[in-house]
C-alpha positions in Angstrom: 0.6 -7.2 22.3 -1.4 -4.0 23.6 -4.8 -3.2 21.8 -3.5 -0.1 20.7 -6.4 -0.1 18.0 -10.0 -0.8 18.6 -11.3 -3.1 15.6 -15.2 -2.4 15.7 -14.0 1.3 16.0 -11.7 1.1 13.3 -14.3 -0.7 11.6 -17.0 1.8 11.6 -14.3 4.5 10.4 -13.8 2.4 7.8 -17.0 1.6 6.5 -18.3 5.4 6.9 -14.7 6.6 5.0 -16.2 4.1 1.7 -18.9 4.8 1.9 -18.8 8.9 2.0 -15.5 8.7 -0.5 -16.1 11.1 -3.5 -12.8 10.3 -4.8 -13.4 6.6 -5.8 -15.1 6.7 -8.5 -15.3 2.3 -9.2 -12.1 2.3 -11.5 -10.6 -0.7 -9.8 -13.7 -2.6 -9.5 -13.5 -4.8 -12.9 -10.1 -5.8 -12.8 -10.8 -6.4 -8.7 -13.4 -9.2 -10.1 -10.9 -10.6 -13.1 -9.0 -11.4 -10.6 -11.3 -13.3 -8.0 -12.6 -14.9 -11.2 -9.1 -16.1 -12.1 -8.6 -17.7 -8.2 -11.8 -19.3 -8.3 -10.4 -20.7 -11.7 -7.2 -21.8 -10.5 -8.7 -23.4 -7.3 -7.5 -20.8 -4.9 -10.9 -19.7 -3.5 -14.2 -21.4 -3.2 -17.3 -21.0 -5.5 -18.9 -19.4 -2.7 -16.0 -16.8 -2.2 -16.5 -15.7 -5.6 -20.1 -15.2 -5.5 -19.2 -13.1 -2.2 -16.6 -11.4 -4.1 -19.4 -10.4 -7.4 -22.2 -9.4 -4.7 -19.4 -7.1 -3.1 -18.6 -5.2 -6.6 -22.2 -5.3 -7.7 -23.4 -3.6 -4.4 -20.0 -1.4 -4.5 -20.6 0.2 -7.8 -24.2 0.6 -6.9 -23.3 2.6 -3.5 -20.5 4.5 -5.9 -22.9 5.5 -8.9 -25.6 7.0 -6.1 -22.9 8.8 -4.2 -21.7 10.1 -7.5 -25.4 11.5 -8.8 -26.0 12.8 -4.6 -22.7 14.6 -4.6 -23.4 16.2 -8.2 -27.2 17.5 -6.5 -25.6 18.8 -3.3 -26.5 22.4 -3.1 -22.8 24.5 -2.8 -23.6 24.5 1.1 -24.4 20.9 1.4 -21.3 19.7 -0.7 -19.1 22.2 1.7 -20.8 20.0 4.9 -20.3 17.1 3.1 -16.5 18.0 2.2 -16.0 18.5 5.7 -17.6 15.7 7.7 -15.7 13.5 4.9 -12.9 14.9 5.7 -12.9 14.7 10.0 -13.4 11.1 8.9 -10.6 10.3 6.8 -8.6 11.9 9.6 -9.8 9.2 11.7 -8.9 6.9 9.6 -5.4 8.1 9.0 -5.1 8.1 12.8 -5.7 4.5 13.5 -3.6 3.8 10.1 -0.3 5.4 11.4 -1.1 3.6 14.7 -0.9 0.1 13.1 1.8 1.2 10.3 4.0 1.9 13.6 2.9 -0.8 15.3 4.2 -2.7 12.6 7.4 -0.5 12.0 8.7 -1.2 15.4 7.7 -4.8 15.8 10.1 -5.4 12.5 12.6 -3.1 14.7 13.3 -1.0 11.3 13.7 2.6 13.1 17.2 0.3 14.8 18.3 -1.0 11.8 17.6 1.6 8.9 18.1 5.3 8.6 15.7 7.9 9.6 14.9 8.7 6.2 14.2 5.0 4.7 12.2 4.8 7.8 9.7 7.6 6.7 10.0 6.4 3.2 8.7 2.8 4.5 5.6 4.3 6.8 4.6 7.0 4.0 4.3 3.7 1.3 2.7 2.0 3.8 0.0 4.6 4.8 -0.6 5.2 0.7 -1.0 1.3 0.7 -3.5 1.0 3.1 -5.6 4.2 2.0 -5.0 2.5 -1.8 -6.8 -0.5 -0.7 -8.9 0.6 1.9 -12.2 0.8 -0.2 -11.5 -3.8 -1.1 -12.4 -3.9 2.6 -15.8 -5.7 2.6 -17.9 -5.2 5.6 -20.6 -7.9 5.2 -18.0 -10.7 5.1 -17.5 -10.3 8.9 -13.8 -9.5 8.5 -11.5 -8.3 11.2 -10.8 -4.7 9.8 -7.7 -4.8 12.4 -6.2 -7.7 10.6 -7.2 -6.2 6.9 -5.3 -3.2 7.8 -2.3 -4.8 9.3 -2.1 -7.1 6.1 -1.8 -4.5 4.1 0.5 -2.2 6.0 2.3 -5.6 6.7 2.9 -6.3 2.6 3.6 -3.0 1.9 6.7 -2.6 4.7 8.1 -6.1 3.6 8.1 -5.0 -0.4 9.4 -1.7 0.8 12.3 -3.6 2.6 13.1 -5.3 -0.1 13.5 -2.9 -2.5 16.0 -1.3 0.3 17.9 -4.5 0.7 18.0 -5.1 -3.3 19.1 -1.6 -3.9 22.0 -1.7 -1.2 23.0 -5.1 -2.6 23.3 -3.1 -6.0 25.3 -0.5 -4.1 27.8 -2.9 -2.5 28.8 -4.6 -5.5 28.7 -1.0 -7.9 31.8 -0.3 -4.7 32.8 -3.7 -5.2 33.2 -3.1 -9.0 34.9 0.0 -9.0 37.8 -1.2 -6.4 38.1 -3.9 -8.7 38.9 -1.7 -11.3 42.0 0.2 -9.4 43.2 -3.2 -9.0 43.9 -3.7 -12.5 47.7 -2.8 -13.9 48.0 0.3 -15.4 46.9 0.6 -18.5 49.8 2.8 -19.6 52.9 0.9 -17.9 53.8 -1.4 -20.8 52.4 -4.4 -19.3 48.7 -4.4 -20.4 47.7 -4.9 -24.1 46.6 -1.0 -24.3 50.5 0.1 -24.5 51.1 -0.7 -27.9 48.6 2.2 -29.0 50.9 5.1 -26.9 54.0 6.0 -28.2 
């Protein structure tokens, strides 16, 4: 498969786009750890994942609270500098997203098999996926951000297809249904039960 996304770049677009991201504000953070607490319970990560995991949320909400308190001190010209480095940034980002969201796309051949408009449906959930999750990506833990990013562009384009298939599935048998029902005799022709209440 071509490189058509460069990880240490994406990497670094990555790490500046959390770390520069007004708009996060921690929310997520606590029930981020609940659940790495509840893997480590159930066995599905190691002791030393879970440390990992409480060093990355400690340090996350500590880069997030000083972010917060700079941003609020910005002078009206440096907040406009700031605004707009931030936001040639998350353009780079969204660049190398759509890259691997129709990477993805076409390796699951969904543009031949789906219309054109469940097709943008699928890539615009994915892209909100990614951007989402985006700030879980920890940078000390060494992890391929190409692989984080096709993970979760990946999951998002399966759930999406899913829903598709479940709601066509729904579809078929709501046309299945209501051909069954022209099938039945006519109510008013003497030979159903109902013909005794028409005179």
């Amino acid at each position: 498969m071509a490189k058509y996304v460069d990880n240490a770049s994406l990497k670094e677009v990555i790490n500046l786009y959390n770390k520069l991201n007004i708009a996060d504000k921690g929310d997520w953070c606590p029930s981020y750890l609940q659940r790495q607490e509840k893997k480590y319970q159930l066995g599905k990560i190691t002791k030393e994942q879970f440390e990992l995991s409480k060093q990355f949320i400690h340090n996350k909400v500590k880069n997030i609270e000083e972010l917060q308190e700079k941003y609020t001190n910005f002078t009206e010209d440096e907040r406009r500098k700031f605004n707009f480095e931030f936001e040639q940034i998350k353009n780079d980002l969204y660049e190398n997203i759509i890259k691997i969201v129709n990477g993805r796309i076409n390796s699951f051949k969904i543009r031949k098999n789906y219309p054109v408009e469940d097709v943008e449906d699928i890539t615009q959930d994915a892209l909100i996926c990614v951007l989402n999750y985006i700030n879980r990506f920890d940078e000390s833990r060494g992890t391929s951000a190409f692989s984080y990013v096709t993970e979760l562009a990946t999951n998002s384009i399966v759930l999406s297809l899913k829903k598709l298939n479940e709601r066509s599935a729904r579809f078929v048998n709501g046309l299945e249904f209501f051909e069954n029902i022209n099938t039945v005799d006519n109510p008013y022709d003497g030979n159903s039960g109902l013909s005794k209440f028409i005179e």
